[in-house]
Backbone as numpy.savetxt, mean C-alpha at the origin, in Angstrom:
# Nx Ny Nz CAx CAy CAz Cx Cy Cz
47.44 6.41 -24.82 47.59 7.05 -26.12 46.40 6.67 -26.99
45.86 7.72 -27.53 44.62 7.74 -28.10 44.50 7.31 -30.08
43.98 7.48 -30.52 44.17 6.75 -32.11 44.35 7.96 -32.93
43.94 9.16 -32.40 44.44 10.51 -33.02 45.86 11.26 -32.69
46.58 10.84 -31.70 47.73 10.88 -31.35 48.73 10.44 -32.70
49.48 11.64 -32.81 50.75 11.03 -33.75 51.76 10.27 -34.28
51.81 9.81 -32.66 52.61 8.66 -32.65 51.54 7.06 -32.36
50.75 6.94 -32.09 49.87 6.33 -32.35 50.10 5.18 -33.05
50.17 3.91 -32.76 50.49 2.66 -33.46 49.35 1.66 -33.37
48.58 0.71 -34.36 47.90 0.09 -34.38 48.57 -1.48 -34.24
48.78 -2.08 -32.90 49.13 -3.09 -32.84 47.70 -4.07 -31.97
48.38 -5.24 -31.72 47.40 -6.30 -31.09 47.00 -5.61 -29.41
47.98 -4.90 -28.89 47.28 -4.51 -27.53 46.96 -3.26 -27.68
46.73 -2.79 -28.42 45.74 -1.35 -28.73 44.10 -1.80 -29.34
44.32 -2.82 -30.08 43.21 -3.18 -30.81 42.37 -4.11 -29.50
42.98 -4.99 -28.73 42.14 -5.38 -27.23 41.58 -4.51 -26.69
42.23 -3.81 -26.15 42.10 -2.46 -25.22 41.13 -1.66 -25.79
40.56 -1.11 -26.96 39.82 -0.74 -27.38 38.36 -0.95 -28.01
38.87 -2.54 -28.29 37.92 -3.40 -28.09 37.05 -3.69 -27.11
37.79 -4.01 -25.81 37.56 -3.57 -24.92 36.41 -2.98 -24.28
37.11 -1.62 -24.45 36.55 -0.16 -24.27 35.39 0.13 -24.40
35.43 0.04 -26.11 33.86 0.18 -26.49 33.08 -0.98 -26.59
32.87 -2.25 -26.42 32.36 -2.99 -25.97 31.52 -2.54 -24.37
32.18 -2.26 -23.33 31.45 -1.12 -22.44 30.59 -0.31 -22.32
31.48 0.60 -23.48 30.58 1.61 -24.10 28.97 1.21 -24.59
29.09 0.20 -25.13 27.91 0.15 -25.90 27.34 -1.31 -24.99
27.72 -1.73 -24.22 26.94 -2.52 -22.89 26.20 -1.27 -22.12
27.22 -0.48 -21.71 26.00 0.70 -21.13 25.01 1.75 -21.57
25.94 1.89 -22.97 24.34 2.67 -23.71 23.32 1.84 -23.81
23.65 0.61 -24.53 22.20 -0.32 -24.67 21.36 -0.72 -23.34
22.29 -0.77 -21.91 21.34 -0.83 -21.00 20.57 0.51 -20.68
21.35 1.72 -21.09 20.46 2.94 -20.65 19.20 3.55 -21.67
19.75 2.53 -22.87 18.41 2.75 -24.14 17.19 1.82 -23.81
17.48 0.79 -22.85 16.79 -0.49 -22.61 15.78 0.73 -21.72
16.19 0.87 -20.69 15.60 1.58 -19.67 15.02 2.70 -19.99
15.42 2.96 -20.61 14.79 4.97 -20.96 13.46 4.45 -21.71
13.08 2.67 -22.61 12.35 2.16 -23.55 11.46 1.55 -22.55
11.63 0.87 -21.65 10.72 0.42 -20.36 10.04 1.52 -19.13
11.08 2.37 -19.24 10.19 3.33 -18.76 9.22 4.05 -19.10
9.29 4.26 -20.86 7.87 5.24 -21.63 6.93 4.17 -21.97
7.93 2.82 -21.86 6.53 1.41 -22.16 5.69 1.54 -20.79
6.37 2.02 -19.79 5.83 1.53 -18.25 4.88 2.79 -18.10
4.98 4.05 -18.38 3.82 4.97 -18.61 2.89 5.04 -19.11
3.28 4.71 -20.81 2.49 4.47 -21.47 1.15 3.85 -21.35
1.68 2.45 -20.38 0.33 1.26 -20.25 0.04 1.45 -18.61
0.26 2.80 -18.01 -0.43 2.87 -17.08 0.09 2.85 -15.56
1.72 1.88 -15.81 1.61 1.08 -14.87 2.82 1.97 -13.65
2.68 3.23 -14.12 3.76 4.31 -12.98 3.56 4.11 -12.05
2.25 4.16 -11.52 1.82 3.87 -9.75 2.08 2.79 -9.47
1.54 1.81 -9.78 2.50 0.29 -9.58 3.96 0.45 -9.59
4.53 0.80 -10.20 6.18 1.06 -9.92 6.51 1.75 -8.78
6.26 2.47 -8.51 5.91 3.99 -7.24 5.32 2.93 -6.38
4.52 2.27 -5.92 4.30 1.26 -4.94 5.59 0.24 -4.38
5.75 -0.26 -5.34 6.52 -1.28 -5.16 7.78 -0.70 -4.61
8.24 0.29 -5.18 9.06 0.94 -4.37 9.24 1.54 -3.37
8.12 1.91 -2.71 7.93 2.26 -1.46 7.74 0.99 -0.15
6.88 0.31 -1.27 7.14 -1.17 -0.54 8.48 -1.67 0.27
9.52 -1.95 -0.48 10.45 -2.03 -0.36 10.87 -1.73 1.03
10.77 -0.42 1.25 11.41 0.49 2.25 10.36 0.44 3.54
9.37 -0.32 3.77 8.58 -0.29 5.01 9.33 -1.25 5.72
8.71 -0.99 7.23 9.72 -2.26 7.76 9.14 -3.71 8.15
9.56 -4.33 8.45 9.32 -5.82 8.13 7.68 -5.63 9.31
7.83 -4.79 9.74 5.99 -5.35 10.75 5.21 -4.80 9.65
5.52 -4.10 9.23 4.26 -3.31 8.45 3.86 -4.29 6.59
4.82 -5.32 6.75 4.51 -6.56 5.55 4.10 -7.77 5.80
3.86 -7.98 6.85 3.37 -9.43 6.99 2.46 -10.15 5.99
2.74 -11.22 5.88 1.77 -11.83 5.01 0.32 -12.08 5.49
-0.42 -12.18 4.79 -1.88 -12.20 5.10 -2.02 -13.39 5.94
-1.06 -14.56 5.21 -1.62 -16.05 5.86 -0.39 -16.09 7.09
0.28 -14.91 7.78 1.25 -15.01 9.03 -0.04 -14.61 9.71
-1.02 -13.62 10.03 -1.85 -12.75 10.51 -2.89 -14.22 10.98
-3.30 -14.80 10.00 -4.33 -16.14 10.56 -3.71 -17.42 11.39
-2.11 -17.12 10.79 -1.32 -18.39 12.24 -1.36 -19.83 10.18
-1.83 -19.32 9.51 -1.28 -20.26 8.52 -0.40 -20.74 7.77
0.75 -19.23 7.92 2.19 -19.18 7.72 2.89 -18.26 8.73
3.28 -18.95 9.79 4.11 -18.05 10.85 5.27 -17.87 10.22
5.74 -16.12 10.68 6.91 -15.84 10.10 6.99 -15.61 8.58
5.73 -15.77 8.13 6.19 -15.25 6.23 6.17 -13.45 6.27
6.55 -13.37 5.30 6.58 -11.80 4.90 6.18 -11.83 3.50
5.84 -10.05 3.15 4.58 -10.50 1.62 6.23 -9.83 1.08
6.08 -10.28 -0.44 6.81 -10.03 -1.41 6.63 -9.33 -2.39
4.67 -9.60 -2.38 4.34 -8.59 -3.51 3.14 -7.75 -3.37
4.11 -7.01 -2.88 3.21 -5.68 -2.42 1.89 -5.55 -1.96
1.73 -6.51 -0.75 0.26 -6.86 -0.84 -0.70 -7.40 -1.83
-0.43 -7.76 -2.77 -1.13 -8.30 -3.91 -0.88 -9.64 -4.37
-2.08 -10.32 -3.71 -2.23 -11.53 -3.55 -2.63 -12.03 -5.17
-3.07 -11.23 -6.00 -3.50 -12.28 -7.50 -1.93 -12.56 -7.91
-0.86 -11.94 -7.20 0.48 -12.67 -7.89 1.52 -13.34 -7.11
0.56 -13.87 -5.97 1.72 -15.14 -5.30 1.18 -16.24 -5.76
2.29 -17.46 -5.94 1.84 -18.11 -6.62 1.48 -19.32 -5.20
1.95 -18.72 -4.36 1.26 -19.88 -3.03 -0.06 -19.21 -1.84
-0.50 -18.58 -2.82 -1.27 -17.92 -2.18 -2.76 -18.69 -2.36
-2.82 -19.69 -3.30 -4.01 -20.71 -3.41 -3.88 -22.00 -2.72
-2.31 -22.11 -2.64 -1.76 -22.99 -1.25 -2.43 -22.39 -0.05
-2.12 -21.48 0.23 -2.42 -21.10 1.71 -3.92 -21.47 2.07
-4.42 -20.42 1.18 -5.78 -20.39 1.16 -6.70 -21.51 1.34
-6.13 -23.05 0.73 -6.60 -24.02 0.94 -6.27 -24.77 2.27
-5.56 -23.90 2.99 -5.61 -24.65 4.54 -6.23 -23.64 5.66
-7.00 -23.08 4.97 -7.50 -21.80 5.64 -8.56 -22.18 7.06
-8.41 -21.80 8.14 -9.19 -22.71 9.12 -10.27 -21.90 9.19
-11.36 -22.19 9.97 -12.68 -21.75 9.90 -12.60 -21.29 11.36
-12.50 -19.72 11.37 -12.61 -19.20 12.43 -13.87 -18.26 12.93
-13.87 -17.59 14.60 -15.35 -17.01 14.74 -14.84 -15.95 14.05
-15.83 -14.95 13.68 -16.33 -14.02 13.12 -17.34 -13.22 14.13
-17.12 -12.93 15.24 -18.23 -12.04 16.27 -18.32 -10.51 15.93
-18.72 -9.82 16.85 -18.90 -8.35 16.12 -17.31 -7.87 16.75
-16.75 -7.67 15.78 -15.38 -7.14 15.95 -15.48 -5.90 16.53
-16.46 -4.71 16.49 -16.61 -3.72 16.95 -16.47 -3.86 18.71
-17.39 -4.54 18.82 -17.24 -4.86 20.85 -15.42 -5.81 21.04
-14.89 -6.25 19.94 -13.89 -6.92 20.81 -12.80 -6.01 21.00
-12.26 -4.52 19.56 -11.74 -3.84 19.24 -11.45 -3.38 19.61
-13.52 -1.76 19.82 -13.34 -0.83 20.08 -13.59 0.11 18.80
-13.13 -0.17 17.70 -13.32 0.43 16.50 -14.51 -0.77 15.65
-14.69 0.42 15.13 -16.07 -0.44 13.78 -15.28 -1.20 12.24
-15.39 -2.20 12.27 -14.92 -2.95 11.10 -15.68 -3.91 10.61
-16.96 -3.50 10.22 -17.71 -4.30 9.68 -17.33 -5.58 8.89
-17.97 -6.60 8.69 -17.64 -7.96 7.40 -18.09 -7.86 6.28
-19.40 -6.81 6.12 -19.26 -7.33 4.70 -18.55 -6.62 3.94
-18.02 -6.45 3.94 -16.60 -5.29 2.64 -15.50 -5.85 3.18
-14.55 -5.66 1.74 -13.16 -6.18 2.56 -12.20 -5.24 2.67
-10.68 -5.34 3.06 -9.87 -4.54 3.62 -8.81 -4.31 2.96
-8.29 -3.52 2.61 -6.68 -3.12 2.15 -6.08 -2.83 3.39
-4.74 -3.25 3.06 -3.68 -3.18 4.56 -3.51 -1.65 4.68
-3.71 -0.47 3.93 -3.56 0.89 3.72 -4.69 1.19 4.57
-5.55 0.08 5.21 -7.12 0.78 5.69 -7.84 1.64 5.06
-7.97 1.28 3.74 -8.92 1.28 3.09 -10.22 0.45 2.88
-11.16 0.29 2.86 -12.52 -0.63 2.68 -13.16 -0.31 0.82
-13.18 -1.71 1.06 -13.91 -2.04 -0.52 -15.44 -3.21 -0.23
-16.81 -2.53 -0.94 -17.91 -3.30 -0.68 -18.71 -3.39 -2.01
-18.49 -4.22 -2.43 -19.21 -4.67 -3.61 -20.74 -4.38 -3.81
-21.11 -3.50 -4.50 -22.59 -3.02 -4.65 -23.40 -3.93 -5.72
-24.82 -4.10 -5.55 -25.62 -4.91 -6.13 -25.36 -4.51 -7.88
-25.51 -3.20 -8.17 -25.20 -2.72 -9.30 -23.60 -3.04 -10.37
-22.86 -3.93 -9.68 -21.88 -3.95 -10.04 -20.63 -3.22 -9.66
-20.76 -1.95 -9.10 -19.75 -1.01 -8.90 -18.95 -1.38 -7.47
-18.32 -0.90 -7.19 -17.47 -0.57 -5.76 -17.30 0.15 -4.90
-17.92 0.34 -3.51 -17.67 1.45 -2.77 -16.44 1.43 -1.79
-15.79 2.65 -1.95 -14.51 2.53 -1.59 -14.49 3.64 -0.40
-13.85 3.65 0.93 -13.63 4.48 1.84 -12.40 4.08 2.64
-12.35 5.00 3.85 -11.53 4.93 4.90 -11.80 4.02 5.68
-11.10 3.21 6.42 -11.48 2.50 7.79 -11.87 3.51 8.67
-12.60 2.46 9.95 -12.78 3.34 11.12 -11.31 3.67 11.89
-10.00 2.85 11.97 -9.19 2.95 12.22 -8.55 4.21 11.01
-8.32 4.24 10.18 -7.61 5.56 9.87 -8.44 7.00 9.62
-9.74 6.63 10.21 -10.90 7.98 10.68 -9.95 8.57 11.76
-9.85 7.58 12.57 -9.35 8.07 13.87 -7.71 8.43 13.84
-7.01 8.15 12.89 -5.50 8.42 13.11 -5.67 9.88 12.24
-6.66 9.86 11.32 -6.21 11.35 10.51 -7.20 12.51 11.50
-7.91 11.91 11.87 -8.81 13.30 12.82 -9.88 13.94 12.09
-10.14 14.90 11.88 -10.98 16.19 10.84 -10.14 16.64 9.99
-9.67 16.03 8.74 -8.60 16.96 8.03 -9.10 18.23 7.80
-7.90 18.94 7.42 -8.23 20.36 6.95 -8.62 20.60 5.66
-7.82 19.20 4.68 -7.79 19.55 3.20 -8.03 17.83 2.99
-8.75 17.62 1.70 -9.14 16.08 1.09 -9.13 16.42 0.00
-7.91 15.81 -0.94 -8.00 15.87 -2.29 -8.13 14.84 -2.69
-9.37 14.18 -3.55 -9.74 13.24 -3.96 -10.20 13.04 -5.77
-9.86 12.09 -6.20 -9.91 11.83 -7.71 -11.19 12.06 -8.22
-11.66 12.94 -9.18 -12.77 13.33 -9.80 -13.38 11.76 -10.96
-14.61 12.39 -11.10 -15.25 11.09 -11.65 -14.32 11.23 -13.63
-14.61 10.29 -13.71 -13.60 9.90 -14.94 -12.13 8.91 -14.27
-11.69 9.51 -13.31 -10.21 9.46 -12.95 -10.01 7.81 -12.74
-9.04 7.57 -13.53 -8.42 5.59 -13.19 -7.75 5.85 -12.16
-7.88 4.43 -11.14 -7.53 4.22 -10.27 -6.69 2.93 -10.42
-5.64 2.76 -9.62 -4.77 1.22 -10.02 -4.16 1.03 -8.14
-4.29 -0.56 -8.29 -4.49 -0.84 -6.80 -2.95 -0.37 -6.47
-3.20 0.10 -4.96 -2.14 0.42 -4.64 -1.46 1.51 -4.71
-2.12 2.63 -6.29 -1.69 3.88 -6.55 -2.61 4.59 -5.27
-2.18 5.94 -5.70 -2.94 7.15 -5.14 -4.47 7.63 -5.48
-4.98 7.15 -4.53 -6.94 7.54 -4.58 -7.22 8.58 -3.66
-6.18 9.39 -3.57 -6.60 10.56 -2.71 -5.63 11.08 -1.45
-5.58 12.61 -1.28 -4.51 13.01 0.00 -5.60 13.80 1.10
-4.83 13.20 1.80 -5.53 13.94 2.81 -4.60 15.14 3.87
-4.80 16.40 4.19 -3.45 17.26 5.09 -4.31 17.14 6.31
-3.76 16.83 7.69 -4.41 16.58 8.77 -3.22 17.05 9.68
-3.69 18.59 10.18 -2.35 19.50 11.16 -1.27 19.21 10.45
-1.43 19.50 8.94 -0.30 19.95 8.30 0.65 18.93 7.65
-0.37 17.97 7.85 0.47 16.86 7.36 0.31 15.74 6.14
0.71 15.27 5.39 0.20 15.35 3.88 0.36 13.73 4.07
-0.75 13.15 3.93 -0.78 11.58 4.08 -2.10 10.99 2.65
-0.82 10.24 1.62 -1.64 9.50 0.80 -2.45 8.69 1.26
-3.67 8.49 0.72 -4.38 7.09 0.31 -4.22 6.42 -0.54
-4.26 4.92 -0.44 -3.83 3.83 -1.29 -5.03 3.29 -2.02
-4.67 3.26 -3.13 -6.29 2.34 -3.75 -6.43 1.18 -3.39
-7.71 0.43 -2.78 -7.58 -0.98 -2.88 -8.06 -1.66 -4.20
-8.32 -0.90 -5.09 -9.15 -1.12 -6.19 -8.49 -0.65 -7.96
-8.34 -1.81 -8.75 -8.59 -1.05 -9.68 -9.63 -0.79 -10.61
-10.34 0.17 -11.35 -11.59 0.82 -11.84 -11.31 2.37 -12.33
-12.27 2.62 -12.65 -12.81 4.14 -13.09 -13.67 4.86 -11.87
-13.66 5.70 -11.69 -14.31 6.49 -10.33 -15.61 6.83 -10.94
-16.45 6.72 -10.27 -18.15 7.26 -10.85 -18.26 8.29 -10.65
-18.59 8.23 -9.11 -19.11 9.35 -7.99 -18.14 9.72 -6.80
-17.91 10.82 -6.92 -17.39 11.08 -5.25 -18.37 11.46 -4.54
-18.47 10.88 -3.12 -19.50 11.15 -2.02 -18.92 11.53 -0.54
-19.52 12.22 -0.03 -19.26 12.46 1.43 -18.09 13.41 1.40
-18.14 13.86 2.57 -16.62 14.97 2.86 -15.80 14.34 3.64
-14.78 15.16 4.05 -13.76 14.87 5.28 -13.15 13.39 5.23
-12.90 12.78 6.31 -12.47 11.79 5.97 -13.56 10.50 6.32
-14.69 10.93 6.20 -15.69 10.17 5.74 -16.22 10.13 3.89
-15.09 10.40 3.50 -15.24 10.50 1.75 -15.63 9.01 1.28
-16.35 8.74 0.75 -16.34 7.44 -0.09 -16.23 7.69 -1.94
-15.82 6.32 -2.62 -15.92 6.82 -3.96 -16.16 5.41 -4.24
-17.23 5.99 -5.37 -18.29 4.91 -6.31 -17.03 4.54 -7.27
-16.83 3.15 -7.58 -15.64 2.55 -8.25 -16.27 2.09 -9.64
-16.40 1.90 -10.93 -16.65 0.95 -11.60 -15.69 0.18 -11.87
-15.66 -1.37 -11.66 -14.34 -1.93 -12.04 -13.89 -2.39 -13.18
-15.21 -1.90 -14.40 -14.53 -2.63 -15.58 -15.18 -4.58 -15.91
-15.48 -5.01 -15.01 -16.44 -6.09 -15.15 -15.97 -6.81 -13.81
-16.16 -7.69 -13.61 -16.00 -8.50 -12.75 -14.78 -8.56 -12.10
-14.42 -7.92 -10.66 -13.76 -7.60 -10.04 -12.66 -8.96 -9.00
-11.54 -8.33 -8.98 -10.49 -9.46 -8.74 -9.96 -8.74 -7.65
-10.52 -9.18 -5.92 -10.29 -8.86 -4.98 -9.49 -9.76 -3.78
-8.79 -10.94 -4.57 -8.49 -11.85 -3.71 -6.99 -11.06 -3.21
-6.44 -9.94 -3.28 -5.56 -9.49 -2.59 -6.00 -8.76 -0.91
-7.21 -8.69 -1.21 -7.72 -7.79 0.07 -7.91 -8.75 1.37
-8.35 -8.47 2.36 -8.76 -9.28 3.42 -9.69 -9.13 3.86
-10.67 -10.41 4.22 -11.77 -10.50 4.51 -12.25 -11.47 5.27
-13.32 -11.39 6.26 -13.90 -12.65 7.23 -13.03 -12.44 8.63
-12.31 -13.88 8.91 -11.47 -14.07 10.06 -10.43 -13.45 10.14
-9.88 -13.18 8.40 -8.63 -12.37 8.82 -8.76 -11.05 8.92
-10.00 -10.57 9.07 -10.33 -9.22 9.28 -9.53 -8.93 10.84
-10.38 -9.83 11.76 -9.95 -9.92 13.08 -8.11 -9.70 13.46
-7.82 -10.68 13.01 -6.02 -10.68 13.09 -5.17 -9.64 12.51
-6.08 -9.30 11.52 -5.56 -8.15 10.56 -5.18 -6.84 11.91
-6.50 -6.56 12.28 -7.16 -5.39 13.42 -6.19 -5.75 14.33
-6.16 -6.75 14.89 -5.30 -6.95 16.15 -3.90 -6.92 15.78
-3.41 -7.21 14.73 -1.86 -6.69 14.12 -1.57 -4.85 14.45
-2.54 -4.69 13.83 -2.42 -3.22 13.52 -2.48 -2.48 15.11
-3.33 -2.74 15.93 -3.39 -1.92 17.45 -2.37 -2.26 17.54
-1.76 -3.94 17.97 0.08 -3.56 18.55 1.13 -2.56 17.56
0.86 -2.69 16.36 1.79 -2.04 16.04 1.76 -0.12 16.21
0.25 -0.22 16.24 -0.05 1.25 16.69 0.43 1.78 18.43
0.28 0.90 19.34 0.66 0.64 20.59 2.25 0.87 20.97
3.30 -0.28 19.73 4.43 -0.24 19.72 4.53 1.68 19.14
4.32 1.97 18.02 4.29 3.17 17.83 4.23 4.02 18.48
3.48 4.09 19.35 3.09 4.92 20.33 3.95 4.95 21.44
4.67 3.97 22.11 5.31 4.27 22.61 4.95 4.18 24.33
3.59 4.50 24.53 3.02 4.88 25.79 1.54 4.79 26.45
1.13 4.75 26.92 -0.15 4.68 27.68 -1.36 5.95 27.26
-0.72 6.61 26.41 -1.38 8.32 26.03 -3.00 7.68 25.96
-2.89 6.59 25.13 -4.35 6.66 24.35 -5.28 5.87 25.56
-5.04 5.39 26.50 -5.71 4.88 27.57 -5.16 3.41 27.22
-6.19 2.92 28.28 -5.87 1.34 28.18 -5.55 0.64 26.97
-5.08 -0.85 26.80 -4.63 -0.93 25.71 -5.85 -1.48 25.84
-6.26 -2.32 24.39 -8.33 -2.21 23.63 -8.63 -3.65 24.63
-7.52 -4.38 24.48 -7.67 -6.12 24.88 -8.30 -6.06 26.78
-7.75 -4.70 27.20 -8.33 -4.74 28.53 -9.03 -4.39 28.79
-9.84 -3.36 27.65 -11.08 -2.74 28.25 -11.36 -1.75 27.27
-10.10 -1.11 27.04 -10.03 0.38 27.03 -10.44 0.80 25.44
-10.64 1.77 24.88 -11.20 2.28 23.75 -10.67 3.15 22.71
-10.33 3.04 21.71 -9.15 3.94 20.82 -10.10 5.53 20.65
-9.38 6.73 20.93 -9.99 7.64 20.96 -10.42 8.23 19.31
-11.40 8.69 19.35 -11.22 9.23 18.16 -10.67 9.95 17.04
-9.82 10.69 18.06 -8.68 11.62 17.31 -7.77 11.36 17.99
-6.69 10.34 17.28 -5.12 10.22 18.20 -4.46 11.30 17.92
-4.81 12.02 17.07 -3.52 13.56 16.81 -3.74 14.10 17.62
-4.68 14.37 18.98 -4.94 15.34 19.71 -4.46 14.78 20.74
-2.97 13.88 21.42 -2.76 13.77 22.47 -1.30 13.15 22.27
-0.99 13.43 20.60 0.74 13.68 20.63 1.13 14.50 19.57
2.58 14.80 20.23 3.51 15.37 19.97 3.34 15.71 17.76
3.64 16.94 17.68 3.95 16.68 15.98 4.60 15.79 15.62
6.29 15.69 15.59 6.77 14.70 15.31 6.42 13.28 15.48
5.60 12.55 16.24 5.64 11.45 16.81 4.20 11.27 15.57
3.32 11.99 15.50 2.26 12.19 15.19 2.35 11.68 13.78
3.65 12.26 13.04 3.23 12.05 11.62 4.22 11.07 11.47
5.09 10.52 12.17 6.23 9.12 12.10 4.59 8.15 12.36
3.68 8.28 13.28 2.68 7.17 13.11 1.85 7.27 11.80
1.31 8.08 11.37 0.88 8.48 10.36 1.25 7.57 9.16
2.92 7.53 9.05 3.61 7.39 7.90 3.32 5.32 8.04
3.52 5.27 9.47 3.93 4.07 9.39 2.67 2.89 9.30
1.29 3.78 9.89 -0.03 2.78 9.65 -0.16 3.34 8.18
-0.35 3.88 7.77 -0.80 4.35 6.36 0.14 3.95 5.03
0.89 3.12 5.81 1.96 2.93 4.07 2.48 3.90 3.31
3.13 4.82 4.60 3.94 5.90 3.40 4.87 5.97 3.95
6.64 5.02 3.69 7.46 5.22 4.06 8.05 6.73 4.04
């Protein structure tokens, strides 16, 4: 019985009960005013793609997160928490300080694929190389040259355009299939250069650049060798020839020797797009 009801009596268990009630009421409006206020704060200052990351994060599966310092044998068994982005673990200067001094040979002959040292790596296989001028050159790995093929279509961020690590720096459709790129960088875009999925883009970062989330040196190596098994496990099969450790050589275009479906489930799963 409601308080506009006729018979309607104002006693002690009407006045609880309603108390109650709207107490609720206004616990859940204020959490949905909270939110509707963090979300135009969270646009406002930029930080949508970071949200849109993290949430996709979430949903990859536990091979595709390993921590940087599981990959060197310095934390077996960790998993990353934050989204690949090492400026916000707070044991990530722990790790780093037990970091062992490993070879560094030409990764290209041990591979099979080209992964040069001096630039470093986003787990998205992306490459970042610090230019004398200050700026950033940003591209594809040789490993996701070879998983996207010759795309058909490269839509990439025009000069002006902010970039925020982890957001979207570009799509690529490859046989029809629509696969983001991840920024490893955040900056302002200068220059776009090159076509296809040999695109690079001139970064400015705004001053002095904060790359300790990326990977570089020895863990380049472990990084690479993570990624073939899991490309291997993906795969499923012997298609691509030998596996790299015995001899054998990653072809240049893996889309040209599977299946659609199978094709863009790998796609999704080296490239960080649940």
């Amino acid at each position: 019985m409601f308080p506009w009801s006729p018979e309607f009596v104002w006693d002690a268990t009407h006045v609880a009960f309603f108390g109650a009630l709207y107490s609720v009421l206004a616990t859940v409006a204020g959490s949905l005013a909270l939110a509707a206020w963090r979300a135009r704060r969270d646009a406002l200052e930029g930080r949508s793609a970071a949200i849109a990351w993290h949430g996709d994060f979430e949903e990859m599966p536990a091979s595709a997160r390993a921590c940087r310092h599981q990959l060197t044998g310095e934390a077996p068994g960790r998993s990353c928490d934050n989204g690949f982005d090492c400026r916000l673990c707070a044991a990530h200067p722990r790790f780093e300080g037990l970091r062992r001094v490993a070879a560094t040979a030409d990764i290209a002959d041990q591979l099979g694929f080209d992964l040069p040292l001096d630039r470093f790596y986003h787990r998205g296989h992306t490459w970042v190389r610090p230019e004398p001028d200050g700026t950033l050159t940003v591209g594809l790995d040789d490993l996701a040259r070879r998983l996207v093929g010759t795309p058909e279509r490269v839509e990439l961020p025009v000069a002006g355009s902010r970039l925020q690590v982890n957001g979207p720096a570009g799509r690529l459709t490859t046989r029809g299939h629509d696969v983001r790129v991840l920024s490893p960088v955040d900056g302002t875009v200068v220059e776009v250069r090159g076509d296809g999925n040999g695109f690079t883009l001139s970064v400015d970062p705004g001053g002095l650049p904060d790359l300790r989330h990326l990977l570089s040196g020895a863990e380049v190596r472990a990084w690479a060798l993570r990624e073939l098994e899991r490309l291997q496990r993906a795969l499923g099969s012997s298609e691509l020839g030998a596996a790299l450790a015995d001899g054998g050589e990653l072809i240049a275009d893996v889309g040209v020797v599977l299946p659609r479906g199978r094709y863009d489930a790998l796609l999704g799963e080296m490239m960080l797009e649940p």
